[in-house]
C-alpha positions as CSV (number, residue, x, y, z in Angstrom):
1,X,4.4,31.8,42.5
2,X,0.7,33.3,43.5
3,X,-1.8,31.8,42.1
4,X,-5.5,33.6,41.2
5,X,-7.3,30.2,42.0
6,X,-6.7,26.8,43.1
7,X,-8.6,23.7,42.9
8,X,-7.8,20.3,43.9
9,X,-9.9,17.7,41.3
10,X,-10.6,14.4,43.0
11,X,-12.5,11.5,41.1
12,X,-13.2,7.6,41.6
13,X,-12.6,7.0,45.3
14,X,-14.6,3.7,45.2
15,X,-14.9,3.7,49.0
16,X,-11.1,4.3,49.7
17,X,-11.0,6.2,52.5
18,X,-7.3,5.2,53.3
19,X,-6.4,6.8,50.1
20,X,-8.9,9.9,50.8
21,X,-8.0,10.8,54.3
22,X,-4.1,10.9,52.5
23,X,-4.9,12.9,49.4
24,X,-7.1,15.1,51.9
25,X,-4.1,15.8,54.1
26,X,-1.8,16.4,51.2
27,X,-4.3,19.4,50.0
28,X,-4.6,20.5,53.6
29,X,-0.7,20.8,53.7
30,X,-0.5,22.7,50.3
31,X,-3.3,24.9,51.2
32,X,-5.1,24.5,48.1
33,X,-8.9,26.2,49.1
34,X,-11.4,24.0,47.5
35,X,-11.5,20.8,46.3
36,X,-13.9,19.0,44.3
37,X,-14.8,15.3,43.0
38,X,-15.9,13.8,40.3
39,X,-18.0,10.6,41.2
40,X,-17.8,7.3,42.0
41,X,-17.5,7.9,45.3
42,X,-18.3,5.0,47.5
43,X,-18.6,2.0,45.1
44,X,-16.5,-1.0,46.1
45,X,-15.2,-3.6,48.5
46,X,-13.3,-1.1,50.9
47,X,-15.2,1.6,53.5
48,X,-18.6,3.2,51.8
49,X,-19.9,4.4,55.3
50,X,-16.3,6.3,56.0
51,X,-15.5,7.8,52.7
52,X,-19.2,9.3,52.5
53,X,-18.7,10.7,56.0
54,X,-15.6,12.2,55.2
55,X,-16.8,13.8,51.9
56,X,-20.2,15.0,53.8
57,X,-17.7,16.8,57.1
58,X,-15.6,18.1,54.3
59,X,-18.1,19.7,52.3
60,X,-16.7,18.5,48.9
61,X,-18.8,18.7,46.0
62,X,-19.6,15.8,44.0
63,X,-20.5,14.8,41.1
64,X,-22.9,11.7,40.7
65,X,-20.8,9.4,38.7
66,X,-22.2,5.4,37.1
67,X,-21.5,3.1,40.2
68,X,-22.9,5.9,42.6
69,X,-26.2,5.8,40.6
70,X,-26.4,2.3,40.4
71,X,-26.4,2.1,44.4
72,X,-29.6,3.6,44.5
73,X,-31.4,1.8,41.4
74,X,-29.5,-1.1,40.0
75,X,-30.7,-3.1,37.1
76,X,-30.0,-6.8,37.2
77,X,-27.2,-6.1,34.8
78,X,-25.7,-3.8,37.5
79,X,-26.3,-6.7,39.7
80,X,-24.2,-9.3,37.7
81,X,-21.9,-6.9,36.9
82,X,-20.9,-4.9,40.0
83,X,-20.1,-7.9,42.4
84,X,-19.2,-5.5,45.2
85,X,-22.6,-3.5,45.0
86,X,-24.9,-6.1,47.9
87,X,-22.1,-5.3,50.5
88,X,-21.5,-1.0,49.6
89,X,-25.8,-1.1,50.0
90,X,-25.3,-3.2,53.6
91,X,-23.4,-0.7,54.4
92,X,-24.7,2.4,53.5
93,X,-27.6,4.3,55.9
94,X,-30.2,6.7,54.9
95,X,-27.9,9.6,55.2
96,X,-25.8,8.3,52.6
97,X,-28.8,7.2,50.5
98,X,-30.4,10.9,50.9
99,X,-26.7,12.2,50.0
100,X,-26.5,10.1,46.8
101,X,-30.1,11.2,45.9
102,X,-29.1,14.8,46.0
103,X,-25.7,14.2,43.9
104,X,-25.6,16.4,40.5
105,X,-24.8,15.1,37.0
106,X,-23.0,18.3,35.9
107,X,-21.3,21.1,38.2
108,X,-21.0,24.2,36.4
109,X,-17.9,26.7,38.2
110,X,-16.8,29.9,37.0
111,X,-15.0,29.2,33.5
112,X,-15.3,25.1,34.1
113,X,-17.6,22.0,33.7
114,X,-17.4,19.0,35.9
115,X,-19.2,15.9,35.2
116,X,-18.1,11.7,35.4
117,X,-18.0,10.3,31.9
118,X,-19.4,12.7,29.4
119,X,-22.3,15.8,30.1
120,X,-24.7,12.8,28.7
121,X,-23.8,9.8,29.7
122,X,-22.2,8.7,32.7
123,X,-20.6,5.2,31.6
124,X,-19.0,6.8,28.7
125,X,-15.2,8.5,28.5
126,X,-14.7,11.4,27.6
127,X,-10.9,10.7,26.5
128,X,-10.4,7.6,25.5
129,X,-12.0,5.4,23.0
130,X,-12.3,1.6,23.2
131,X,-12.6,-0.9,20.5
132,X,-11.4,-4.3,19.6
133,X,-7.8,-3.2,19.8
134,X,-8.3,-1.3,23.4
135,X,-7.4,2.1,24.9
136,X,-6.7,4.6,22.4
137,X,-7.1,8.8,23.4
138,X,-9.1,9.9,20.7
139,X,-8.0,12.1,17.9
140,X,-8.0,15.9,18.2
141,X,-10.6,16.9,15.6
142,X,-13.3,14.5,17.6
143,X,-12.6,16.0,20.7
144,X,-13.2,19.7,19.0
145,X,-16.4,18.5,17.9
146,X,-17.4,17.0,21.1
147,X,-17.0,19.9,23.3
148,X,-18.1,22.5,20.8
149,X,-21.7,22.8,22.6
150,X,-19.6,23.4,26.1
151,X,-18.8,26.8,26.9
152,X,-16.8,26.4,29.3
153,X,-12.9,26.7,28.9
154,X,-11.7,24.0,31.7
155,X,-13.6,20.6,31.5
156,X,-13.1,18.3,34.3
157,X,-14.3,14.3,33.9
158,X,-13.4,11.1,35.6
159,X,-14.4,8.1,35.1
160,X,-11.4,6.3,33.3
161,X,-9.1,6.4,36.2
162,X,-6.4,7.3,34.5
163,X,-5.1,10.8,34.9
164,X,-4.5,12.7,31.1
165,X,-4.8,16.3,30.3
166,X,-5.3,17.4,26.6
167,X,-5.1,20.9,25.2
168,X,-7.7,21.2,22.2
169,X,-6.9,24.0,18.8
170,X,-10.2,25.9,20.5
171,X,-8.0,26.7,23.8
172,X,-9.9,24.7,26.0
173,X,-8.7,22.5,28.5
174,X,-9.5,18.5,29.2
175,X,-8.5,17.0,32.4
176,X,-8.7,14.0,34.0
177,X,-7.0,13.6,37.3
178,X,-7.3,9.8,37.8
179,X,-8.6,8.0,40.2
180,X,-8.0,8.2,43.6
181,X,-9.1,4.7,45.5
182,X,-8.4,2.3,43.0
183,X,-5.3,2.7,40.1
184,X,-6.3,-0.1,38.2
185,X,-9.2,-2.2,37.0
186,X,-10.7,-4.3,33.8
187,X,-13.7,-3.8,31.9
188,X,-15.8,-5.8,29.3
189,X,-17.8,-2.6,27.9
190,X,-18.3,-2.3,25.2
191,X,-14.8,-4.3,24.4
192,X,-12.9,-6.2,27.1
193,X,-10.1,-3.1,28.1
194,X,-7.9,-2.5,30.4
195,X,-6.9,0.8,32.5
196,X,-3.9,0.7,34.5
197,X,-1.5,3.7,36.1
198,X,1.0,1.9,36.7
199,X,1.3,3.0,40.3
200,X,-0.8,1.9,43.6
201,X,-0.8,5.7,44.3
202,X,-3.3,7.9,45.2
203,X,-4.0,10.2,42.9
204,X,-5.2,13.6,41.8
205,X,-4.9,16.7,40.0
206,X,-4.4,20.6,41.0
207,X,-5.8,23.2,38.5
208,X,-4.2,26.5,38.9
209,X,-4.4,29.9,37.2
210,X,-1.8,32.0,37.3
211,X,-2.8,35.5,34.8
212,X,-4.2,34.1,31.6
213,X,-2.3,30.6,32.2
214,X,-3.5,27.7,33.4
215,X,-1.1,25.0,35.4
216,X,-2.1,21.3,35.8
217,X,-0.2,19.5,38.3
218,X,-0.7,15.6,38.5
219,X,-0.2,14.3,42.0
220,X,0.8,10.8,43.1
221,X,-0.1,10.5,47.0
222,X,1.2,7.0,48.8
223,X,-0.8,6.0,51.7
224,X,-0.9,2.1,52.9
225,X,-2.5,0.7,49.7
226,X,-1.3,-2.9,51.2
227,X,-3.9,-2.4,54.2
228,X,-6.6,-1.4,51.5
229,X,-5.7,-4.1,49.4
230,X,-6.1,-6.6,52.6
231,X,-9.5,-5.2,53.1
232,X,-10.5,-6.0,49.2
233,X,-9.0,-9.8,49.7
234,X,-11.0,-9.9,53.0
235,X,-14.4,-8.8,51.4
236,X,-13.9,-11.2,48.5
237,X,-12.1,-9.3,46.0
238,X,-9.1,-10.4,45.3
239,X,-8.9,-8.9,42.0
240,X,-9.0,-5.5,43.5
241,X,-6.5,-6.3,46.1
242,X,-3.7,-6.8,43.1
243,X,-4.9,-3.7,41.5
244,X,-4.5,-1.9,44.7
245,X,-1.8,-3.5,45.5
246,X,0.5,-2.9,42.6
247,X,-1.8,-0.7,40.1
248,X,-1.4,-3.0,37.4
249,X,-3.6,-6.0,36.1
């Protein structure tokens, strides 16, 4: 089949360039034209320095997403929080700095919206609610009312890392295409939650058009996870070498 258009959708790469240079390659070999990501880029125990430089040779666009912003202007929450963030900033050079500076919030293409979390905050999902009983996708009629302001009929986010796509009454589109560097991970905001693919894949999503219809296409990309997750362990994670490893908790 031809398609009209073609976009690969990246998102949450947190420094993996193992897992980029494979997803990159995979795109390359399908000959998808344009590719663009979602944020939370470089965060993590893994390779800051290369996955920016591969991102800034490709050309990809990118969307400032919560753990890039906090690189540049943590709080001291961020910094008892995000255990990895003292050795992505040792890391990290002025070019990377001036990159992360220039990062937008929302990315506004043709008939779609790209952003991390929601258009207003950037630690939120857009998907999925959490409360005292965990991960729940919330219901329909919420999700019409949240992107009744948008007017855009394909709405790209990230941030969850877990790769869904939902069809709303209104026609439009909501996809998330996972994460790409790391398939697993625990939070304690605002309740103690899990997310978990399942998978130590790399992954990410294709948006096609074909006529008035649009295809999503969910791709799972294996690349040596178990040399990534050697790095985490090596750099003092050894809670992100398990969910590398295996893409579970």
């Amino acid at each position: 089949m031809r398609f009209e258009k073609q976009i690969a959708v990246l998102s949450d790469i947190h420094g993996n360039s193992l897992a980029l240079n494979a997803v990159i390659k995979d795109i390359n070999n399908k000959e998808i034209p344009t590719i663009v990501n979602l944020g939370d880029s470089i965060y993590g125990p893994l390779d800051p320095a290369g996955t920016t430089e591969i991102l800034i040779n490709f050309k990809i666009p990118s969307i400032c997403g919560n753990e890039d912003r906090i690189l540049l202007n943590p709080s001291d929450e961020d910094l008892k929080n995000c255990p990895s963030l003292s050795y992505v900033q040792g890391l990290i050079n002025s070019e990377t700095i001036k990159w992360l500076n220039k990062l937008p919030k929302i990315i506004e293409y043709e008939n779609m919206i790209l952003f991390h979390g929601t258009p207003n905050n950037d630690s939120e999902y857009f998907i999925e609610k959490i409360d005292k009983n965990g991960v729940s996708i919330k219901n329909i009629d919420d999700l019409e009312e949240q992107t009744s302001s948008i007017d855009k009929d394909i709405i790209l986010c990230g941030h969850s890392h877990v790769p869904r796509s939902i069809y709303l009454k209104n026609g439009k589109l909501i996809v998330n295409p996972g994460s790409v560097g790391l398939p697993a991970y625990t939070d304690s905001t605002p309740f103690l939650h899990v997310m978990e693919t399942g998978t130590p894949h790399a992954r990410y999503s294709i948006v096609s058009k074909h006529k008035d219809q649009w295809w999503i296409e969910d791709v799972s990309v294996p690349y040596d996870w178990n040399k990534a997750a050697s790095i985490a362990a090596m750099n003092g994670r050894l809670d992100w070498a398990k969910w590398l490893k295996y893409g579970r908790i």
